[in-house]
ZAPA-203700 format. One record per atom (N, C-alpha, C, O, CB): residue in three letters; chain; x, y, z. Coordinates in steps of 0.05 Angstrom, whole numbers, plus 5000, padded with zeros to 4 digits. Glycine has a CB too. Layout:
N
{site ALA, A, {X, Y, Z}}
...
END
This chain:
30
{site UNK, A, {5181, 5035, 5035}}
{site UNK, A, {5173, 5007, 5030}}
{site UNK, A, {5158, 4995, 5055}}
{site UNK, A, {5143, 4976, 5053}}
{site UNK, A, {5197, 4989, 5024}}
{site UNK, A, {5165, 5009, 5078}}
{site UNK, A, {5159, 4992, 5104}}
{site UNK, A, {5128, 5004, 5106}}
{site UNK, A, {5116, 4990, 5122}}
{site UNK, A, {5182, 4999, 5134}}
{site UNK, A, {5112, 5024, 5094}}
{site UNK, A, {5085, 5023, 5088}}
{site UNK, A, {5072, 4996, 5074}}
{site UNK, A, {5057, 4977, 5080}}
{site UNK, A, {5082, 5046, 5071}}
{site UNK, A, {5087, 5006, 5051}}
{site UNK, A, {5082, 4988, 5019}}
{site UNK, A, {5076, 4955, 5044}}
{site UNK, A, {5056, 4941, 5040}}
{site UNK, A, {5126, 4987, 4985}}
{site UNK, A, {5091, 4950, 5061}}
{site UNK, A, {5090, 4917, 5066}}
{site UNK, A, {5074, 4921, 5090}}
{site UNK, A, {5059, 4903, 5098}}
{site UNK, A, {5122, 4897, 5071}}
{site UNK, A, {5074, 4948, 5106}}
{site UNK, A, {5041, 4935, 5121}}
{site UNK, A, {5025, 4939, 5115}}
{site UNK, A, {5006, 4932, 5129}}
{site UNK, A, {5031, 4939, 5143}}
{site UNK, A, {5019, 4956, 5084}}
{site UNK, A, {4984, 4951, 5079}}
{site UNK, A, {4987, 4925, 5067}}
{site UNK, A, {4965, 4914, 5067}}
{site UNK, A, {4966, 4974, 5056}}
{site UNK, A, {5008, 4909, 5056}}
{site UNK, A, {4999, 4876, 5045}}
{site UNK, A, {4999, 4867, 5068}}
{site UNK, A, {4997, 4843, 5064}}
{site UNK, A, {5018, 4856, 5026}}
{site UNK, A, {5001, 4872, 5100}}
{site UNK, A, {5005, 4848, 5116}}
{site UNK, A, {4975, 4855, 5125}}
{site UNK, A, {4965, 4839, 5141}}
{site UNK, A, {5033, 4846, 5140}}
{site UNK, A, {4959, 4878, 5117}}
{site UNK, A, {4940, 4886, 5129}}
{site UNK, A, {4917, 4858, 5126}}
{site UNK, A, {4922, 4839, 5111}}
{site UNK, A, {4932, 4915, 5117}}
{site UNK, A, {4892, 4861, 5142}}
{site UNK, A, {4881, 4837, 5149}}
{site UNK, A, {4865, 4831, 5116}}
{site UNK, A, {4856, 4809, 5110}}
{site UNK, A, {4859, 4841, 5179}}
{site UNK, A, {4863, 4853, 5098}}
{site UNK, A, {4846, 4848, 5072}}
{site UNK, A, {4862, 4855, 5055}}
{site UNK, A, {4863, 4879, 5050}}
{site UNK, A, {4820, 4860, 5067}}
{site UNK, A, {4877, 4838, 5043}}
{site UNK, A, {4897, 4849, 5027}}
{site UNK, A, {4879, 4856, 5003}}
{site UNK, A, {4891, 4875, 4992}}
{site UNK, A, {4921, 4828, 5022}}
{site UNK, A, {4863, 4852, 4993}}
{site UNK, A, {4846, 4854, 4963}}
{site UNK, A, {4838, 4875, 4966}}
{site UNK, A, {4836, 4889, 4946}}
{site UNK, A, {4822, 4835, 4954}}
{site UNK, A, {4833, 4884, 4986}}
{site UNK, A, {4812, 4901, 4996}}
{site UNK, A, {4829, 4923, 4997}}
{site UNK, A, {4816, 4943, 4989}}
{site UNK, A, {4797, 4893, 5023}}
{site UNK, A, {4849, 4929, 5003}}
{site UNK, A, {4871, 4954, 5009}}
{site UNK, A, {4891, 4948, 4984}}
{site UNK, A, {4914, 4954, 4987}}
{site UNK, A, {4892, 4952, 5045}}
{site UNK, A, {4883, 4936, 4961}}
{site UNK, A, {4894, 4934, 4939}}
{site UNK, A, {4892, 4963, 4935}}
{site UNK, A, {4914, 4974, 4939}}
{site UNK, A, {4883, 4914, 4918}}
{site UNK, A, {4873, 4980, 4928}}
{site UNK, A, {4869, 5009, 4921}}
{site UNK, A, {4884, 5034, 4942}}
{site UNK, A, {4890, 5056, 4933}}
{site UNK, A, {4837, 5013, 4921}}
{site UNK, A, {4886, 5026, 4968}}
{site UNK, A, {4913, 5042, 4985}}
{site UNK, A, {4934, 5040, 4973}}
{site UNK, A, {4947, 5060, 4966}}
{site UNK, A, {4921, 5033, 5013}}
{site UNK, A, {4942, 5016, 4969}}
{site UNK, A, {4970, 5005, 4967}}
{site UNK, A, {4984, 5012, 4940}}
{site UNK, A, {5008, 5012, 4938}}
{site UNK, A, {4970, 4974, 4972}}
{site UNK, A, {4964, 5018, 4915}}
{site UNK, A, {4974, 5020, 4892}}
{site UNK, A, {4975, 5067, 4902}}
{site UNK, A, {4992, 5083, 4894}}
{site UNK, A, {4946, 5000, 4860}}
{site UNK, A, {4950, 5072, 4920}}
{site UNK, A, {4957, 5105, 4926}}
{site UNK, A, {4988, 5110, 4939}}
{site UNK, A, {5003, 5128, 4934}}
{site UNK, A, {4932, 5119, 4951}}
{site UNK, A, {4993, 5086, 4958}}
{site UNK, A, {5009, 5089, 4980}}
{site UNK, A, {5043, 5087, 4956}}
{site UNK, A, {5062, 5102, 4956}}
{site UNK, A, {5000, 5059, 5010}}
{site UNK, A, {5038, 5068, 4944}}
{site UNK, A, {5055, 5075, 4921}}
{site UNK, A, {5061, 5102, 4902}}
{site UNK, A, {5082, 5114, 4903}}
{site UNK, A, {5048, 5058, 4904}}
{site UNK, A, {5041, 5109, 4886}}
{site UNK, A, {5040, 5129, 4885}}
{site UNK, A, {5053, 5152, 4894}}
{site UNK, A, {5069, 5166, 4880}}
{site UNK, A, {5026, 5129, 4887}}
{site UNK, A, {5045, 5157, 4924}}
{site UNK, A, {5055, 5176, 4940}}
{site UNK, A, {5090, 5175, 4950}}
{site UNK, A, {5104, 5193, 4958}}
{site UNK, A, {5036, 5174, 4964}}
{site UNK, A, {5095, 5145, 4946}}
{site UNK, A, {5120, 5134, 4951}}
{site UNK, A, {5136, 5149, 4921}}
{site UNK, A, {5159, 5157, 4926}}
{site UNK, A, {5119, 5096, 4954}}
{site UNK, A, {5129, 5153, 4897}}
{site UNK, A, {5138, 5157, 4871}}
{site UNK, A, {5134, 5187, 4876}}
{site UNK, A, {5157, 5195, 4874}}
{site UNK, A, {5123, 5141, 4846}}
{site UNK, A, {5121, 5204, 4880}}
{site UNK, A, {5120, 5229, 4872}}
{site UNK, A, {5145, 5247, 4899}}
{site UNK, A, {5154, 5270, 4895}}
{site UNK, A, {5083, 5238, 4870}}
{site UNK, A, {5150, 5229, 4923}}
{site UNK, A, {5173, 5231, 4939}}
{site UNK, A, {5194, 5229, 4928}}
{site UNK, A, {5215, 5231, 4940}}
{site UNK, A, {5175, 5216, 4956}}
END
């Protein structure tokens, strides 16, 4: 999770919308 909340704290959150749904992802297949 502690990814998952620094790509939302990251400076473009809209913008790292598409990391954050991978960074999930990668969090689920763990």
């Amino acid at each position: 999770m502690g990814g998952s909340l620094f790509v939302v704290s990251g400076p473009s959150g809209s913008g790292k919308s598409t990391i954050l749904a991978m960074v999930r992802k990668n969090i689920s297949g763990l």
